[in-house]
C-alpha positions as CSV (number, residue, x, y, z in Angstrom):
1,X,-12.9,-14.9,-27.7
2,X,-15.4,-14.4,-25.0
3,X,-18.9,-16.3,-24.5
4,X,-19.7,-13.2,-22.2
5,X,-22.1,-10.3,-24.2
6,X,-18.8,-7.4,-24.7
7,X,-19.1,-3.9,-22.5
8,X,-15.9,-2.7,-23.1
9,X,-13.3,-2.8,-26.2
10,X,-10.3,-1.6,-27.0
11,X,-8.7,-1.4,-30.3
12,X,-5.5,-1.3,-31.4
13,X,-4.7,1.5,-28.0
14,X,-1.4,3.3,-28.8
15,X,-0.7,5.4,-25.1
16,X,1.9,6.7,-23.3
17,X,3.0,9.4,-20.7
18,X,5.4,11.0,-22.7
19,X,4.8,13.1,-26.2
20,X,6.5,10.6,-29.0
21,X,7.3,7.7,-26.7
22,X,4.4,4.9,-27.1
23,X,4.1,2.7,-24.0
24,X,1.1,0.6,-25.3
25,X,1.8,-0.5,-29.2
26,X,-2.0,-1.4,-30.3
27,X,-3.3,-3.4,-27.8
28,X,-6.8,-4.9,-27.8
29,X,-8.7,-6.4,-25.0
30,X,-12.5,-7.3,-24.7
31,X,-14.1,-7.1,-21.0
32,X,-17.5,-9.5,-21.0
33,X,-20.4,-8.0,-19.3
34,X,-20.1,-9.8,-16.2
35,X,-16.3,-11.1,-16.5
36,X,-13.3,-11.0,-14.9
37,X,-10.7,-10.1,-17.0
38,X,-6.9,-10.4,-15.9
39,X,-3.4,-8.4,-17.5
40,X,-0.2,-9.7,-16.4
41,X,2.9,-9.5,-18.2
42,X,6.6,-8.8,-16.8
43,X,7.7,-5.1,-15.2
44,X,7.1,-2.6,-18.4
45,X,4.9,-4.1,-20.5
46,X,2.4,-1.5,-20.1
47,X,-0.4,-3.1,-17.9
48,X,-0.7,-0.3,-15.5
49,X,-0.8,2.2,-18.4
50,X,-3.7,0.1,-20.4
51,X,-5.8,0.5,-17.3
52,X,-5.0,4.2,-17.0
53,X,-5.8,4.8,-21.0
54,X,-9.0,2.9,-20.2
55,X,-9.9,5.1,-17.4
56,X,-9.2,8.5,-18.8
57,X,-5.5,9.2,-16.7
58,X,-3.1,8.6,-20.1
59,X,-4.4,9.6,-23.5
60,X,-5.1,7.6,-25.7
61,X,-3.1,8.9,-29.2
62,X,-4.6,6.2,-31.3
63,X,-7.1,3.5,-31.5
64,X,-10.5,3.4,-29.4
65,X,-12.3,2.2,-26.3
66,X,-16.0,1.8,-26.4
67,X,-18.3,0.9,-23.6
68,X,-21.4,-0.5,-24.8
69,X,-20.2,0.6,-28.1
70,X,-19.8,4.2,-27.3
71,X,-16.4,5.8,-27.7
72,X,-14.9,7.1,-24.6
73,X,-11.6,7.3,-25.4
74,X,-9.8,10.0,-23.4
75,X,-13.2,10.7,-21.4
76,X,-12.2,12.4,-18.5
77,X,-12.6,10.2,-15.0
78,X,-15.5,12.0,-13.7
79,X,-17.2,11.4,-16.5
80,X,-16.6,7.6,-16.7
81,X,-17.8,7.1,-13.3
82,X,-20.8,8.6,-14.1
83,X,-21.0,6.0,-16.9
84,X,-20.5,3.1,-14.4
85,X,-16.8,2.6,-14.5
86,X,-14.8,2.0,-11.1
87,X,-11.1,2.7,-10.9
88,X,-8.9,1.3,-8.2
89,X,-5.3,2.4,-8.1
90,X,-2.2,0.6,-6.6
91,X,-0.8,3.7,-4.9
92,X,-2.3,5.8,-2.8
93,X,-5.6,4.3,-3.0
94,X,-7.0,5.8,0.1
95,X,-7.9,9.3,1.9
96,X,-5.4,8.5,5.0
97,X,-6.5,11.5,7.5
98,X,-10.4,10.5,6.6
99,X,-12.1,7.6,8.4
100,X,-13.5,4.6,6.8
101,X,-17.1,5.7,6.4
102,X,-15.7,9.5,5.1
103,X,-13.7,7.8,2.8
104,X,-17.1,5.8,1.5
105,X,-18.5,8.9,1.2
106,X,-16.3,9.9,-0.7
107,X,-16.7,7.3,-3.1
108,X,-20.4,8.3,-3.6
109,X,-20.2,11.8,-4.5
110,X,-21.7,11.8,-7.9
111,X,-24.9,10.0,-5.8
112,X,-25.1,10.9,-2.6
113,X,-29.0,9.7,-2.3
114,X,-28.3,6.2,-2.5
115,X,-25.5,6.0,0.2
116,X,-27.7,3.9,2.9
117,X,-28.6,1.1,-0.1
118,X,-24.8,1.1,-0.6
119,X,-23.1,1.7,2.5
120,X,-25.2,-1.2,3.0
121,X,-24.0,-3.4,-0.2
122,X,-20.8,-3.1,0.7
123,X,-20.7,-4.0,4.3
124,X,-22.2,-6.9,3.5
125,X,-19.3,-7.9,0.9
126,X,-16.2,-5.7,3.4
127,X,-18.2,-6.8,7.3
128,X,-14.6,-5.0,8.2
129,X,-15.4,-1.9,7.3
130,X,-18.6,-1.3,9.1
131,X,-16.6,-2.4,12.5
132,X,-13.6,0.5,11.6
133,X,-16.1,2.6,10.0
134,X,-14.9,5.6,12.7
135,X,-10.7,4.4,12.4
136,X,-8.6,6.6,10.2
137,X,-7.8,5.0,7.1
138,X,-4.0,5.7,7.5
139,X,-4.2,3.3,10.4
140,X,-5.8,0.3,8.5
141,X,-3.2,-2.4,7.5
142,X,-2.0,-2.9,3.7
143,X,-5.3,-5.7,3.5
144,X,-7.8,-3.6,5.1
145,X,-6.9,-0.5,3.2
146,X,-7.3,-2.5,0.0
147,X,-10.5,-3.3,0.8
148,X,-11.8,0.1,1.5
149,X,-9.9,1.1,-1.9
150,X,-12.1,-1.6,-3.5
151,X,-15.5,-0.8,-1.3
152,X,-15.1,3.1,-2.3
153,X,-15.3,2.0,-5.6
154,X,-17.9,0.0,-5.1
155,X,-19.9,2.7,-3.7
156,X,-21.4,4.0,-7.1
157,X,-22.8,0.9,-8.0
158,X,-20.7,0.9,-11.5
159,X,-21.1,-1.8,-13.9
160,X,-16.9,-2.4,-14.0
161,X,-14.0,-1.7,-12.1
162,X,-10.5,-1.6,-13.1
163,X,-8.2,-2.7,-10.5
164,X,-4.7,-2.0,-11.0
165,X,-2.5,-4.4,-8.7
166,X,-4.5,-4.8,-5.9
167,X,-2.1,-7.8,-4.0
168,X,0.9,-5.6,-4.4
169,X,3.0,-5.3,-0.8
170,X,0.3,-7.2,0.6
171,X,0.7,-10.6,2.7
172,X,0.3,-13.6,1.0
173,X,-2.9,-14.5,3.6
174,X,-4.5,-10.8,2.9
175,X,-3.3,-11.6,-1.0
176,X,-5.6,-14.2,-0.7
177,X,-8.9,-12.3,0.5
178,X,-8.4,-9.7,-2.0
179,X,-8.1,-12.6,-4.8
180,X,-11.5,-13.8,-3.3
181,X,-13.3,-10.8,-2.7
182,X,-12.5,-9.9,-6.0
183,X,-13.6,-13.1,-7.3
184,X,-17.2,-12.5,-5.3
185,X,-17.9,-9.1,-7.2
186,X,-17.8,-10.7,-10.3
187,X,-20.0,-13.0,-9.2
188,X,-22.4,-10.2,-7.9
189,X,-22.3,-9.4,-11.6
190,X,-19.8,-6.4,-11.6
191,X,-16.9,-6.7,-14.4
192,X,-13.9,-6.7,-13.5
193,X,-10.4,-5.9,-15.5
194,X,-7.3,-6.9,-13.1
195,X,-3.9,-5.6,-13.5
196,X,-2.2,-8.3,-11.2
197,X,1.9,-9.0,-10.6
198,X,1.0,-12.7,-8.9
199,X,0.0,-13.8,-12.5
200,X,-0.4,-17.2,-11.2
201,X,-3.2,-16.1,-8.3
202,X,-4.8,-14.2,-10.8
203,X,-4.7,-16.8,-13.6
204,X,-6.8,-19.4,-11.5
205,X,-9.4,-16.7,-10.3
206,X,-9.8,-15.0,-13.9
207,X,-12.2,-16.1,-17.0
208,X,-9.6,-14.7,-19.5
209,X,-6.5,-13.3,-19.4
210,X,-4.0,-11.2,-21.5
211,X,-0.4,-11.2,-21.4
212,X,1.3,-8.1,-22.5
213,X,4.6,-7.9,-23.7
214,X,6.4,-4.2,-24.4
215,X,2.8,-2.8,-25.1
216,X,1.8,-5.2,-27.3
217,X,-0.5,-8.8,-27.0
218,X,1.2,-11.5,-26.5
219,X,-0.9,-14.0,-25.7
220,X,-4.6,-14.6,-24.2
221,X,-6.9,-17.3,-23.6
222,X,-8.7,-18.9,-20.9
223,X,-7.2,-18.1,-17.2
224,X,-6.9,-21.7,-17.0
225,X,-5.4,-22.7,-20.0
226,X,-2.8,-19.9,-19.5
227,X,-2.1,-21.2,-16.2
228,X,-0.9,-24.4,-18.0
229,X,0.5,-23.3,-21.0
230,X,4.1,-23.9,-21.2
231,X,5.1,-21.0,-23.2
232,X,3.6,-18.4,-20.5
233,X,5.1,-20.5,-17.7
234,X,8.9,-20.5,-19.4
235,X,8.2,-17.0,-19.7
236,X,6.2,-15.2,-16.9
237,X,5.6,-17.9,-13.8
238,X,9.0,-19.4,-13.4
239,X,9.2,-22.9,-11.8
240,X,6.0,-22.1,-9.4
241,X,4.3,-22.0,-12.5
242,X,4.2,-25.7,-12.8
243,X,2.8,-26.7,-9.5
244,X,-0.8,-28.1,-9.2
C-alpha cells in the first residue's frame, strides 16, 4: 500500500497486441499523487505493454484504469495528455531532423501559450538543452536525447509521466543522470511510473516498486525493501543484487 493520496489505478488490466493472445494477465498497480513508482521484471513480463495500456497505445480488453477516479481506459493519447499524462518511449523518443527547441515545441502543442513559463521550467531542470537548443536532435548523444525525450514531456506541465526504459543503451555515467533527474521531477511534485531494465538503479531511487512476472504481479513493496529481499534478488538482480 501507498501513504501517497492515489491518481492512477489499474485493476485487474488484461492487454495485449495480438487478438486472443493476453500479454498482461490482471495486473494492478496504484501510482501516489506525487510518487515514483518503478516496474521491473525479466524480458516478457509485460512492463513495456502495462505502460502502453496505461497510455492509450494497447487496448485494454479487460479491467480499468482510472485517473482521479475517472475511467480512461483505452483513451486515446491525445486525449490523455490533455488530462495531464506524459508518455516517454524507449524507441524513437525524438524528432531527429528537428532541433532541440522544435522538438520542445513540439511537446507543447496542445498549449502553445504557456511555452516561455515552460521552456523556462525545463531549462532549469535540462541547463543542456537551452545550450543545444539550435543542434539537431539526431546529433545529441544517447544521454542528451533522453533528456530532451523527458523535457518534451515535461513541456505540458502533466501531473504524471510514464517513462518506459529510459537507461536503456545508455552509459552507465549518463544512466546515472537520467536516474537523478528523474528522481528530481518527482520531487518537483510530478508522478512518475518507471519501466526500468537496471532494476537495481531503479529500486534505490523508487518509493514502490512492482515486479511483474508473465503479465501478472509478482511481487511489490517498498523500493528499498525489494532491493533487499532475497526472493527478488535470487530471481531478478543476480549476485549484484547483494551489494551495499
Amino acid at each position: 500500500m501507498t501513504d501517497f493520496e492515489p491518481i492512477l489505478v489499474s485493476e485487474e488490466v488484461v492487454a495485449g497486441y495480438l487478438p486472443g493472445v493476453d500479454i498482461l494477465n490482471g495486473v494492478d498497480l496504484t501510482l501516489g499523487d506525487g510518487e515514483l513508482v518503478g516496474i521491473i521484471g525479466p524480458n516478457g513480463a509485460g512492463k513495456s505493454t502495462l505502460v502502453k495500456a496505461i497510455f492509450g497505445l494497447v487496448t485494454v480488453r479487460s479491467g480499468v484504469v482510472l485517473l482521479r477516479g475517472e475511467d480512461i481506459s483505452n483513451l486515446a493519447a491525445h486525449e490523455l495528455v490533455a488530462r495531464g499524462v506524459g508518455y516517454v518511449p524507449q524507441r524513437e523518443n525524438v524528432f531527429s531532423t528537428l532541433t532541440v527547441e522544435e522538438n520542445l515545441r513540439m511537446g507543447l502543442y496542445l498549449r502553445p501559450e504557456i511555452w516561455d513559463e515552460r521552456l523556462a521550467a525545463v531549462h532549469e531542470l535540462f541547463p543542456l538543452l537551452a545550450d543545444r537548443k539550435h543542434q539537431r536532435a539526431g546529433f545529441l548523444s544517447g544521454g542528451e536525447r533522453q533528456m530532451l525525450a523527458m523535457g518534451r514531456a515535461l513541456m505540458m506541465d502533466p501531473r504524471m509521466i510514464l517513462l518506459d526504459e529510459p537507461s536503456a543503451g545508455l552509459s552507465p555515467a549518463n544512466q546515472d543522470l537520467v536516474f537523478e533527474r528523474v528522481r528530481q521531477i518527482c520531487d518537483s511534485g510530478v508522478s512518475i511510473i518507471m519501466v526500468e531494465q537496471n532494476a537495481r538503479r531503479c529500486l534505490q531511487i523508487c518509493d514502490r516498486a512492482y515486479v511483474l512476472e508473465q503479465g501478472k504481479n509478482a511481487h511489490t513493496g517498498a523500493g528499498r525493501d525489494l532491493l533487499h529481499d532475497p526472493k527478488v534478488i535470487d530471481l531478478y538482480l543476480g549476485t549484484l543484487g547483494r551489494a551495499d
